[in-house]
Backbone as a chain_set.jsonl record, in Angstrom:
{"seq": "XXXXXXXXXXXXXXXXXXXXXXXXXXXXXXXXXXXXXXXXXXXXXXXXXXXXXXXXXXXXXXXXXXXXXXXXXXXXXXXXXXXXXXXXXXXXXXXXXXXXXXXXXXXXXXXXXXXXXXXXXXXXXXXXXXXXXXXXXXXXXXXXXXXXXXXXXXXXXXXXXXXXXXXXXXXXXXXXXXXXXXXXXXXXXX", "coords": {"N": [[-77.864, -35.158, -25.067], [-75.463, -34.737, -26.02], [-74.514, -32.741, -25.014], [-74.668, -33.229, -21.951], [-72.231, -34.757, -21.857], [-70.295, -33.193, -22.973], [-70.325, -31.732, -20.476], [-69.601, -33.267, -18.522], [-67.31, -33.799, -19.724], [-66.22, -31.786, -19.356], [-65.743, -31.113, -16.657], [-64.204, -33.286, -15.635], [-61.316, -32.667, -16.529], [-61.41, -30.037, -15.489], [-61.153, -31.236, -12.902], [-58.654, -33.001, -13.075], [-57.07, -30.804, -14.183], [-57.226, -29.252, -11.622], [-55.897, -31.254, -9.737], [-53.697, -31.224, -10.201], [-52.4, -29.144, -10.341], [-52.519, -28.691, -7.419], [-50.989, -30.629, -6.942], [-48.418, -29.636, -7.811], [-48.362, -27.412, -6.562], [-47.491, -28.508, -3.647], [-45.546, -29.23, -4.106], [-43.673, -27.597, -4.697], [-43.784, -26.002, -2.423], [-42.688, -27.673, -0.349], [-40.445, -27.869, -0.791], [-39.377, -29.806, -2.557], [-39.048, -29.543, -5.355], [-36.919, -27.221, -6.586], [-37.825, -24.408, -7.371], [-36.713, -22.267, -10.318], [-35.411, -19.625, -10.1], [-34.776, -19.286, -8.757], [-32.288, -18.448, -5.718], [-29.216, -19.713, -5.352], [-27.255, -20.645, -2.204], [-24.04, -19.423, -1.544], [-20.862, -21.74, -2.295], [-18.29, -22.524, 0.217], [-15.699, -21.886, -0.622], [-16.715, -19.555, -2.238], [-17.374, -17.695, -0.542], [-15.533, -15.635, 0.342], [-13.469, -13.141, -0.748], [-11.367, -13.158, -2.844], [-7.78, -13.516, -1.362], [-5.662, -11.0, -1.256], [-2.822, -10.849, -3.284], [0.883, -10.177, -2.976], [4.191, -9.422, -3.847], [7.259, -9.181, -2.783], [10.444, -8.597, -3.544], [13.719, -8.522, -2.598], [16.115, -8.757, -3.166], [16.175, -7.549, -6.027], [14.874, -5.615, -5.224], [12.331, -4.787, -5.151], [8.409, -4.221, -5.144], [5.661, -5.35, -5.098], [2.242, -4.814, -6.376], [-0.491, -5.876, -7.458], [0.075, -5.902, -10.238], [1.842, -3.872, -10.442], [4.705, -1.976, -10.417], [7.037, -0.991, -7.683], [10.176, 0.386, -6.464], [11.892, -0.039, -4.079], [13.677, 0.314, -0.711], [14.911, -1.791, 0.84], [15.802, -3.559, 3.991], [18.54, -3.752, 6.033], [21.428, -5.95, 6.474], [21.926, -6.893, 8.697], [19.754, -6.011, 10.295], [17.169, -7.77, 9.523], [13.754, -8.264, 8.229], [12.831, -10.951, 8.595], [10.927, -13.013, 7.771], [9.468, -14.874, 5.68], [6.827, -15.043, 4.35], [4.187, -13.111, 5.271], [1.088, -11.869, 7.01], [-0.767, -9.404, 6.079], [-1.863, -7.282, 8.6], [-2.82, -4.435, 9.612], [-2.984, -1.171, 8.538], [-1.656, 2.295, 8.704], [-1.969, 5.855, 9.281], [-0.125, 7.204, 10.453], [2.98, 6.095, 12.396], [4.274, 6.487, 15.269], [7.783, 5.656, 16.101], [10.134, 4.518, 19.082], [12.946, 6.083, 20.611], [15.82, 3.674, 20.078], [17.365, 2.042, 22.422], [19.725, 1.398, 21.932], [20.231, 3.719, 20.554], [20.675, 3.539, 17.425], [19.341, 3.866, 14.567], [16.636, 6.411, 13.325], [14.511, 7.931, 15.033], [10.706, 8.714, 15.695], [8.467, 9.791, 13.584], [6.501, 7.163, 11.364], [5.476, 7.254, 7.934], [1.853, 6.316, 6.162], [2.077, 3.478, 7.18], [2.542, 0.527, 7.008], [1.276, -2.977, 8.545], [2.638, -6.157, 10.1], [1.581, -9.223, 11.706], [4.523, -10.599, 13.81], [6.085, -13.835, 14.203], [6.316, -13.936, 17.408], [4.037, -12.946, 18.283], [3.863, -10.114, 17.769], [3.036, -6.672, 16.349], [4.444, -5.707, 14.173], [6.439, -3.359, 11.901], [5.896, -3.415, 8.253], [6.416, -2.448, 6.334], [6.806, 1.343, 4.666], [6.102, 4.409, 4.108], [9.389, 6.557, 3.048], [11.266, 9.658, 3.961], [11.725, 12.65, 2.217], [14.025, 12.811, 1.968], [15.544, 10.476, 2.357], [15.302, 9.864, -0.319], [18.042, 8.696, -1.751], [18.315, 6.287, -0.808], [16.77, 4.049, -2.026], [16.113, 1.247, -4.051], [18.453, -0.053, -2.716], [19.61, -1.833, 0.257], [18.858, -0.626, 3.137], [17.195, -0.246, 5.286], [16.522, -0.362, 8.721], [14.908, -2.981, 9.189], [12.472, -3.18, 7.726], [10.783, -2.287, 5.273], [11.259, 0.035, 2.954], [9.656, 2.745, 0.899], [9.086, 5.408, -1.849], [8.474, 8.452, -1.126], [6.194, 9.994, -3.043], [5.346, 7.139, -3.451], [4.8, 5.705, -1.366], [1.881, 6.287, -0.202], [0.151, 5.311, -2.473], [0.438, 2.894, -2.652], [-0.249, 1.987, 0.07], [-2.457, 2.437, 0.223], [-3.865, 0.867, -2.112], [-2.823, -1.899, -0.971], [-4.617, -4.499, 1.205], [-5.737, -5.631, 4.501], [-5.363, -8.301, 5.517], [-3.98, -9.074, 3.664], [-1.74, -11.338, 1.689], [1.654, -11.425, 2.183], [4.506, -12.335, -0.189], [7.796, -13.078, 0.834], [10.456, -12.464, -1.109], [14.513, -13.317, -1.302], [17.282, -12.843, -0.003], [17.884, -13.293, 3.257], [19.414, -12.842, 5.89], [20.36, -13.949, 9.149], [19.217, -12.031, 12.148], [21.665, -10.142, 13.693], [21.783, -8.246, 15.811], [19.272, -7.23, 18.271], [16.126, -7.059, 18.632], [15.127, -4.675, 19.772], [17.252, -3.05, 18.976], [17.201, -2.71, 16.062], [15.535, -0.542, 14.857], [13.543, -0.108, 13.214], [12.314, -2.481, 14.011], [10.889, -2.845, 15.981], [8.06, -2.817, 17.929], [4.814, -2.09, 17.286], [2.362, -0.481, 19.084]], "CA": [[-76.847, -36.054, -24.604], [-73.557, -34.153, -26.455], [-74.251, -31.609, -24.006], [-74.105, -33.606, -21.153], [-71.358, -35.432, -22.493], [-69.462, -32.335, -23.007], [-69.93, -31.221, -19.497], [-68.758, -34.389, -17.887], [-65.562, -33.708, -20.086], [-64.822, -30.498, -18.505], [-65.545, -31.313, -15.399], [-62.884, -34.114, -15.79], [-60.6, -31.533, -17.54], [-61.027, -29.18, -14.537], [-60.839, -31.74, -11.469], [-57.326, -33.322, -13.175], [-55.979, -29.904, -13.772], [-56.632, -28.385, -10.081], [-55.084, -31.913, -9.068], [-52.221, -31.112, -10.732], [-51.91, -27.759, -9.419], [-52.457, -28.866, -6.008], [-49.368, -31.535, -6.682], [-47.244, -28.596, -8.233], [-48.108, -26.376, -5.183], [-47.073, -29.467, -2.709], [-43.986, -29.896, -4.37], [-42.233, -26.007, -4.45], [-43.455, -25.373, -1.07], [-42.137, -28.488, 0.534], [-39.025, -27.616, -1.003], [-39.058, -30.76, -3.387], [-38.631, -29.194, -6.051], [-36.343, -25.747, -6.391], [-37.889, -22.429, -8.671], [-35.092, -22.02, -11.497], [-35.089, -18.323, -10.362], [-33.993, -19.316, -6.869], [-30.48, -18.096, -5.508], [-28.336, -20.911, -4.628], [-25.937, -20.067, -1.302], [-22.469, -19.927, -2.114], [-19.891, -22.843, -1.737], [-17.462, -21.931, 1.484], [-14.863, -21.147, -1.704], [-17.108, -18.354, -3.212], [-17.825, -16.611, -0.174], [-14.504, -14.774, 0.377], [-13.239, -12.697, -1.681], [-9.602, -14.274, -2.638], [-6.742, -13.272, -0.789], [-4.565, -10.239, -1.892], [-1.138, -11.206, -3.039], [2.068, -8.56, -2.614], [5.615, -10.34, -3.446], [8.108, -8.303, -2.192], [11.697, -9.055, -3.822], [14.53, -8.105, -1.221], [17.421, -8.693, -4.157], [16.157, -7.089, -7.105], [14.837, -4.289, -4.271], [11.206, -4.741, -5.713], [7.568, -5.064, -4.419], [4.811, -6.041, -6.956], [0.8, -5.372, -5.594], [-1.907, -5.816, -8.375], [0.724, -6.128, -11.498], [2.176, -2.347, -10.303], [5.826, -2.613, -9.3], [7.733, -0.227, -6.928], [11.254, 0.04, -6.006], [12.143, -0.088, -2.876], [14.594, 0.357, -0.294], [15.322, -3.524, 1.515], [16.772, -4.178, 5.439], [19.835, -3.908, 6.117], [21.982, -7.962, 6.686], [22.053, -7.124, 10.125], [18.256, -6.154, 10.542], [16.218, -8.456, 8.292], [12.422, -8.505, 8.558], [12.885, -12.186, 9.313], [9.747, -13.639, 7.824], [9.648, -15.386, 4.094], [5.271, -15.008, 4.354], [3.429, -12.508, 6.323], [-0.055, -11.003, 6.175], [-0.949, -8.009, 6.71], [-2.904, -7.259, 10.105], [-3.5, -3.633, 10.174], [-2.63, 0.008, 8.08], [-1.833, 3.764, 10.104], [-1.529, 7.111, 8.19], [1.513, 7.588, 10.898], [3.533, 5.842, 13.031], [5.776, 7.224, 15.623], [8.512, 4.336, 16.845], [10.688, 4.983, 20.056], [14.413, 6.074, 20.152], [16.423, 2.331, 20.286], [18.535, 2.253, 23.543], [20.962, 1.786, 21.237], [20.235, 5.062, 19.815], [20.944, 3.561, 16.03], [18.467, 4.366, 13.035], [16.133, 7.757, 13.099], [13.195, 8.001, 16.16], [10.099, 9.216, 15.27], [7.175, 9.077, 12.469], [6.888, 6.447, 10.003], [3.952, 7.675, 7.054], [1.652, 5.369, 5.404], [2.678, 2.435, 7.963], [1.725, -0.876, 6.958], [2.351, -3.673, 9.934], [2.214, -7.593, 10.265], [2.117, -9.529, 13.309], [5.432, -11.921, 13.749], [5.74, -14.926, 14.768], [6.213, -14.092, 18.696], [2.917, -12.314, 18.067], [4.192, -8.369, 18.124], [2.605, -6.678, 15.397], [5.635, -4.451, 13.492], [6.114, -2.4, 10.746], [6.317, -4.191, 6.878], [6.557, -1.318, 4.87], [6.205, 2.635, 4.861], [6.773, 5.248, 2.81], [10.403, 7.111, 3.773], [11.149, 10.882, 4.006], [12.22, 12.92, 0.776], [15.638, 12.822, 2.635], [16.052, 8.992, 2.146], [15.136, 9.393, -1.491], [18.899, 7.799, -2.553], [18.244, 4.61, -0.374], [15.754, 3.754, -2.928], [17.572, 0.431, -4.885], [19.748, -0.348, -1.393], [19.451, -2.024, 1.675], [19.082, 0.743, 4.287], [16.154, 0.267, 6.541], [16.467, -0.909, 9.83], [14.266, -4.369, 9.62], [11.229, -3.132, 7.649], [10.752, -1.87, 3.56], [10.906, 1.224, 2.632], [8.904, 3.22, -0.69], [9.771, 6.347, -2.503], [7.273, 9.376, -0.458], [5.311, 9.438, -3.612], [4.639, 5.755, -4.07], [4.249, 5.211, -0.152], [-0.055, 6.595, -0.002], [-0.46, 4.168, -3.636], [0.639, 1.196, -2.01], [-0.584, 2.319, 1.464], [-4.299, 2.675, -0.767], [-3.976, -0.508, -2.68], [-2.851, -3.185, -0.133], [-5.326, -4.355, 1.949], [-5.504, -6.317, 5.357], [-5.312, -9.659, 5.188], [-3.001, -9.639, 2.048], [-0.5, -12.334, 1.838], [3.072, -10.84, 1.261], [5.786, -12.758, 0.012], [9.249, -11.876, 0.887], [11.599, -13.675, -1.671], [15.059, -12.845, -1.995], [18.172, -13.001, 0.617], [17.987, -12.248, 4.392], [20.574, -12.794, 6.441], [20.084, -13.989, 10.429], [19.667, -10.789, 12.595], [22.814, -9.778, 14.407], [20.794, -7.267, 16.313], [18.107, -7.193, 19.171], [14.845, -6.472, 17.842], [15.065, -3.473, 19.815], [18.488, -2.282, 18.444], [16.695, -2.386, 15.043], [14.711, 0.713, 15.157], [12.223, -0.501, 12.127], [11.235, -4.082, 13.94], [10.034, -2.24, 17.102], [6.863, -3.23, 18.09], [3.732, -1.249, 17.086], [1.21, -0.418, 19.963]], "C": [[-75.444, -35.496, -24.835], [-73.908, -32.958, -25.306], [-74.242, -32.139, -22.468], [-72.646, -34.04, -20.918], [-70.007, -34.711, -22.326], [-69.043, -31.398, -21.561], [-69.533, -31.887, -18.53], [-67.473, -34.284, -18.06], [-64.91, -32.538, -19.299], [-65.014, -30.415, -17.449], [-64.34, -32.101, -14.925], [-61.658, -33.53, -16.029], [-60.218, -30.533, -15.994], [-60.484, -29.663, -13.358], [-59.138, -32.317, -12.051], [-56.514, -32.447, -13.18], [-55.764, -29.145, -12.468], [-55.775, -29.276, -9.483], [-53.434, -31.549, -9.368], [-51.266, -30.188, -10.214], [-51.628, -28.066, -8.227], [-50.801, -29.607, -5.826], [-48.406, -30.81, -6.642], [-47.011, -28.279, -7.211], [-47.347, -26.931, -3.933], [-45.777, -29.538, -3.073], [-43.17, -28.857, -4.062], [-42.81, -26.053, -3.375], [-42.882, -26.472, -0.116], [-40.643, -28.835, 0.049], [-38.217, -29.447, -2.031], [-38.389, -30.37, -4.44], [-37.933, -27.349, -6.315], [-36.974, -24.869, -8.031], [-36.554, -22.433, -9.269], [-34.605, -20.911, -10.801], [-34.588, -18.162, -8.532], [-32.963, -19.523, -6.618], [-30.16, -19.587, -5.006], [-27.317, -20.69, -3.295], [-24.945, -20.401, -1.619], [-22.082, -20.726, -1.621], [-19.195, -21.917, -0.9], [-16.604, -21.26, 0.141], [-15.229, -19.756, -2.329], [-17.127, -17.481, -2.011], [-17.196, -15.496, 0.404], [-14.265, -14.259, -0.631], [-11.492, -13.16, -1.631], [-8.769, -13.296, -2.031], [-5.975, -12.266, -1.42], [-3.311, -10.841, -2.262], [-0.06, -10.241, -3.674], [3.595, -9.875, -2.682], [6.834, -8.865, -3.765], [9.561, -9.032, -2.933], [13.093, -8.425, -3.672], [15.612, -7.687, -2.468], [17.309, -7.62, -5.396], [15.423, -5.477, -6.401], [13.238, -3.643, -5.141], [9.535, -4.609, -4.936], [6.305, -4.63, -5.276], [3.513, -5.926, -6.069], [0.21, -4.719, -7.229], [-1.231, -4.944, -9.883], [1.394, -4.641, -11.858], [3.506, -2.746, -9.435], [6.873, -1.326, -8.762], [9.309, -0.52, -6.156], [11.582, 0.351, -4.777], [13.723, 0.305, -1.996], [14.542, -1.045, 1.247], [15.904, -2.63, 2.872], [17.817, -4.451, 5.278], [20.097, -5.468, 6.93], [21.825, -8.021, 8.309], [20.482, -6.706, 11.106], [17.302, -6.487, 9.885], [14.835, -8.599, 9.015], [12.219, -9.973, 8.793], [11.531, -13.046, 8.971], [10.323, -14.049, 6.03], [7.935, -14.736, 4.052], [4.973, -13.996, 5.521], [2.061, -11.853, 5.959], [-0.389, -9.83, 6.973], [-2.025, -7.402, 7.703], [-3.182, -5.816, 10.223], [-2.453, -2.289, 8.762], [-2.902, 1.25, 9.091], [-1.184, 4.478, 8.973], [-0.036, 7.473, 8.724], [1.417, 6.701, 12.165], [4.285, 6.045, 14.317], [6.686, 6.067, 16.373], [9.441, 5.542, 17.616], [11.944, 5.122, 19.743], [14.926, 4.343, 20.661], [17.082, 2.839, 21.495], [20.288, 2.188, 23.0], [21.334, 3.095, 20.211], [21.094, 4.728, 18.125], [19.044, 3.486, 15.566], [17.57, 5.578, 13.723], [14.895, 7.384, 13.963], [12.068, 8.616, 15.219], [8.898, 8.58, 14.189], [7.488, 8.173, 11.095], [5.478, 6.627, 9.219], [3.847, 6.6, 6.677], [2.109, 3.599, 5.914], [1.49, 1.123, 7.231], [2.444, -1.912, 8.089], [1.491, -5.187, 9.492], [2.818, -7.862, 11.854], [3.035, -10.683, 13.393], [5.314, -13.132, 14.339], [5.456, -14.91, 16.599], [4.713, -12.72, 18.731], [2.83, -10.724, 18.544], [3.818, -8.553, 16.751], [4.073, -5.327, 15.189], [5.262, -4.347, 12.151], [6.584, -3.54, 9.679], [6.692, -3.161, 6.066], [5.866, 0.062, 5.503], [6.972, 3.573, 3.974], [7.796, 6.414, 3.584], [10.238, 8.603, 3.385], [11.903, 11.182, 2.827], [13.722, 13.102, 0.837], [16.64, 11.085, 1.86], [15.511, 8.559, 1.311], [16.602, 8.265, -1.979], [18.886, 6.778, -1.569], [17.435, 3.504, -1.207], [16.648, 2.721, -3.806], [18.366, 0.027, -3.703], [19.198, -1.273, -0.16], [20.145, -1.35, 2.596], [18.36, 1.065, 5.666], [16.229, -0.698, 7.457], [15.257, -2.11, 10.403], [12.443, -4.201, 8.884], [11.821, -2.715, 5.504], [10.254, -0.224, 3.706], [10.662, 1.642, 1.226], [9.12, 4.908, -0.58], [8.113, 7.16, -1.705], [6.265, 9.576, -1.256], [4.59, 8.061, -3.975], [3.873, 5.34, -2.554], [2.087, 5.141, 0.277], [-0.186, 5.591, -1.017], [-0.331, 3.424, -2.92], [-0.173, 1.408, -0.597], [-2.65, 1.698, 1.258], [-4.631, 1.373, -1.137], [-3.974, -1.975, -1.93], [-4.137, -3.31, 1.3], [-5.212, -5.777, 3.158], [-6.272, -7.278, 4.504], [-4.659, -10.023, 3.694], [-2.12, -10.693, 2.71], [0.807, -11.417, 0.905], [4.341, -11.987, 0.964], [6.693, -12.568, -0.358], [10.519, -12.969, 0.045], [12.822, -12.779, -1.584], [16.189, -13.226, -0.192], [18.038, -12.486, 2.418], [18.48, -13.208, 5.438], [20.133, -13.28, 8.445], [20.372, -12.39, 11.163], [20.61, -10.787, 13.782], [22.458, -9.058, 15.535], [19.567, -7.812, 17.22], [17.143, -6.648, 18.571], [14.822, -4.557, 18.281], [16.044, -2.113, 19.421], [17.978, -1.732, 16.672], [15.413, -1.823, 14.395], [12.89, 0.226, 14.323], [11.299, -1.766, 12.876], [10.461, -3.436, 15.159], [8.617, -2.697, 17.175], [5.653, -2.17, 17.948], [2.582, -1.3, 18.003], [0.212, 0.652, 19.936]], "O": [[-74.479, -35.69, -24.097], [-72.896, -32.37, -24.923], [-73.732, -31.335, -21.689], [-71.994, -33.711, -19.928], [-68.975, -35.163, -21.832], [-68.056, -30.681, -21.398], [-69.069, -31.279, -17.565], [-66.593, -34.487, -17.223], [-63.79, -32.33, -18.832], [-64.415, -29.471, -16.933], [-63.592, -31.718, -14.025], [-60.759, -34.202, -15.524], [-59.092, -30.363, -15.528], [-59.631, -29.048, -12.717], [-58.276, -31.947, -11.254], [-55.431, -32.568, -12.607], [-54.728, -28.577, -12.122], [-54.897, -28.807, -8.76], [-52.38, -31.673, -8.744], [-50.093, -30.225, -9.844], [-50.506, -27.779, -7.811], [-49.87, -29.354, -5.062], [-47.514, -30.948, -5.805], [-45.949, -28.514, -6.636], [-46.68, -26.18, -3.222], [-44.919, -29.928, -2.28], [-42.165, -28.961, -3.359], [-41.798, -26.345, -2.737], [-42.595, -26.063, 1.009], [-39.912, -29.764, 0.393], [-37.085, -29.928, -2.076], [-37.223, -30.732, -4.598], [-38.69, -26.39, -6.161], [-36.62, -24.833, -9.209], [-35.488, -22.594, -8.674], [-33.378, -20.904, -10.701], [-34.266, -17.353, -7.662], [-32.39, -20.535, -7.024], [-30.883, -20.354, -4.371], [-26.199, -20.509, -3.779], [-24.714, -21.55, -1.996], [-22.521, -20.959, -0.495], [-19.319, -20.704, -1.072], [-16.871, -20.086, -0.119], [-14.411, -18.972, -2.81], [-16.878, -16.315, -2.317], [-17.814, -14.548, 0.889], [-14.763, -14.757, -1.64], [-10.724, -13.389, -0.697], [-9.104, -12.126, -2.216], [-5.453, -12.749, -2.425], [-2.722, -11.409, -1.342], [-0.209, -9.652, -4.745], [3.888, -10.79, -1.913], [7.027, -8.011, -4.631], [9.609, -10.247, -2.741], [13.573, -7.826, -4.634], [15.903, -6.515, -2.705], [18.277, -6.921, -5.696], [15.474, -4.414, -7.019], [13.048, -2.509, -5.582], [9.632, -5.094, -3.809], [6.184, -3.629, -5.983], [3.431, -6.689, -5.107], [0.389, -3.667, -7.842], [-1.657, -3.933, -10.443], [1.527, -4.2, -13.0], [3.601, -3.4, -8.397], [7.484, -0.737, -9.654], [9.523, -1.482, -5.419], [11.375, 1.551, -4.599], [14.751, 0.541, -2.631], [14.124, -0.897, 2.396], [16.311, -1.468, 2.871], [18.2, -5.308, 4.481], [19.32, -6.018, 7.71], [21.64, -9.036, 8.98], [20.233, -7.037, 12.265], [16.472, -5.638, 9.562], [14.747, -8.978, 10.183], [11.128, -10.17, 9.328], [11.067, -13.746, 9.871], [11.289, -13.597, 5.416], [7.974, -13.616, 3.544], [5.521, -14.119, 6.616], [1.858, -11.366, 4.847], [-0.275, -9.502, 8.154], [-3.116, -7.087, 7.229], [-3.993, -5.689, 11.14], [-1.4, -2.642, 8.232], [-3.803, 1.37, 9.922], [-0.359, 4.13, 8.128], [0.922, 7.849, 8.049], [0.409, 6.496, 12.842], [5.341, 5.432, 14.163], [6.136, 5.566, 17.354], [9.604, 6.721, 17.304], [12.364, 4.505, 18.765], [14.338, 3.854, 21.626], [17.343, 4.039, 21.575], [21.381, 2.613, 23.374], [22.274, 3.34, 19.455], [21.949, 5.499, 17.689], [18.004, 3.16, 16.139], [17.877, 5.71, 14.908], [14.23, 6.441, 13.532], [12.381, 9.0, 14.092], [8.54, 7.415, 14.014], [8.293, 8.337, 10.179], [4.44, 6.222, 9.745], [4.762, 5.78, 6.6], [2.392, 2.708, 5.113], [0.279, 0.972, 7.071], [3.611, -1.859, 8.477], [0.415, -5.391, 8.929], [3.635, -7.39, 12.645], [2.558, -11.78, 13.106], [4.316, -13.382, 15.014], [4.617, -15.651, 17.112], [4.809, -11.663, 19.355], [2.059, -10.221, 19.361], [3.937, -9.548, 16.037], [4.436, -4.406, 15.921], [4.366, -4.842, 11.468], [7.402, -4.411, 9.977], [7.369, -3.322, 5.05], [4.953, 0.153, 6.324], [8.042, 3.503, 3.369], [7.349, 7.107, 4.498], [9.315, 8.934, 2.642], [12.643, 10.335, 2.326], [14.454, 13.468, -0.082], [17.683, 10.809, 1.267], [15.07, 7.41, 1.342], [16.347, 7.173, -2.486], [20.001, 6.261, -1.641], [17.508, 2.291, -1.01], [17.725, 3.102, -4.265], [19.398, -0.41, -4.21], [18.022, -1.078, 0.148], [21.34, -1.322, 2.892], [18.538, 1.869, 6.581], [16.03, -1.866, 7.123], [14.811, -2.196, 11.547], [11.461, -4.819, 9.297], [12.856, -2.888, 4.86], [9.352, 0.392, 4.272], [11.291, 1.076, 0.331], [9.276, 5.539, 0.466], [6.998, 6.64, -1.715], [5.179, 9.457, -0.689], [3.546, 7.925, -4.612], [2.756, 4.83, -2.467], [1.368, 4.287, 0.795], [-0.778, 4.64, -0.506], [-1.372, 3.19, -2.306], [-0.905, 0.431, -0.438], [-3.509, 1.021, 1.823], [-5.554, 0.762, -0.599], [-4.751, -2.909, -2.129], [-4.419, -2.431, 2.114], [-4.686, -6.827, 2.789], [-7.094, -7.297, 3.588], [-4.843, -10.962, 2.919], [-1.864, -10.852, 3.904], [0.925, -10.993, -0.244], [5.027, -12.413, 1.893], [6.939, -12.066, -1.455], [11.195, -13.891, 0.5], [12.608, -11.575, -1.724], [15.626, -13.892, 0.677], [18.114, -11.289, 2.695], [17.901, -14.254, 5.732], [19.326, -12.447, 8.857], [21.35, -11.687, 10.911], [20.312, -11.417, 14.797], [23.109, -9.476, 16.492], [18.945, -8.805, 16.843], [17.372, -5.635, 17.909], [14.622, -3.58, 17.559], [15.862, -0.896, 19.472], [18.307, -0.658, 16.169], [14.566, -2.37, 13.69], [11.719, 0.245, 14.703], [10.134, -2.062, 12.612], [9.246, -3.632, 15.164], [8.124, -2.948, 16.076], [5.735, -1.276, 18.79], [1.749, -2.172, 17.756], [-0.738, 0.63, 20.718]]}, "num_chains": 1, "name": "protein.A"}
């Protein structure tokens, strides 16, 4: 009789634990219950990577990317880059802009070009690194509607900033006096 007894029990023993299993198995594959070891998809927030940010400071003749700060050479009052915010839409190892019809500021290649697109949706130059000529503009406002960086710093920054940064331009700028096309730097980049 204990040996029947005893095999009634584990028969009981075995049919409650396959039920159990069976429930388990019903539950993760009908997605009731989630595996610990199962990825979660990111929130919309995680799945960018955050935004670059570049603040440029016109007065103190500054521009700050990733806690590295470079001095600059600012737009002259009468050709201001004309934006407070811009982001950055595209990088070129070289440039070449057209002579102005007004034949003011220097034709030719601009290295290390970084460009945003303005508001009337022309994409122009933001920044580039100047020739070892227009080292003492460095500290000044000198460049014809864009930023200029010292020929060694121009490739770092060129390297470091990346599209879709947010730049912002704090610091004094003046309404332009000037036709976009009189101010050799705002020229349009094609």
């Amino acid at each position: 009789m204990r040996s029947r007894a005893a095999r009634r029990r584990g028969r009981r023993i075995l049919l409650s634990t396959g039920a159990a299993l069976a429930a388990a198995l019903t539950a993760v594959t009908s997605g009731a219950l989630d595996a610990p070891t199962k990825p979660t998809a990111p929130s919309p927030d995680q799945s960018h990577a955050p935004v670059q940010r570049v603040t440029v400071d016109l007065d103190a003749h500054t521009l700050t990317i990733e806690g590295r700060r470079f001095l600059i050479a600012a737009p002259v009052d009468f050709c201001p880059i004309g934006e407070r915010t811009v982001t950055v839409t595209a990088k070129y190892p070289t440039v070449t802009l057209s002579r102005s019809k007004q034949r003011i500021g220097r034709a030719g290649p601009r290295k290390w070009a970084v460009t945003f697109t303005d508001r009337s949706h022309h994409q122009r130059l933001l920044l580039f690194a100047l020739d070892p000529s227009d080292l003492p503009t460095l500290g000044k406002d000198a460049v014809l509607g864009a930023i200029g960086l010292a020929p060694a710093a121009g490739k770092g920054v060129y390297d470091a900033i990346r599209p879709e940064a947010r730049v912002e331009i704090k610091g004094r700028q003046s309404e332009s006096k000037l036709l976009d096309s009189a101010c050799i730097d705002r020229q349009t980049i094609r």
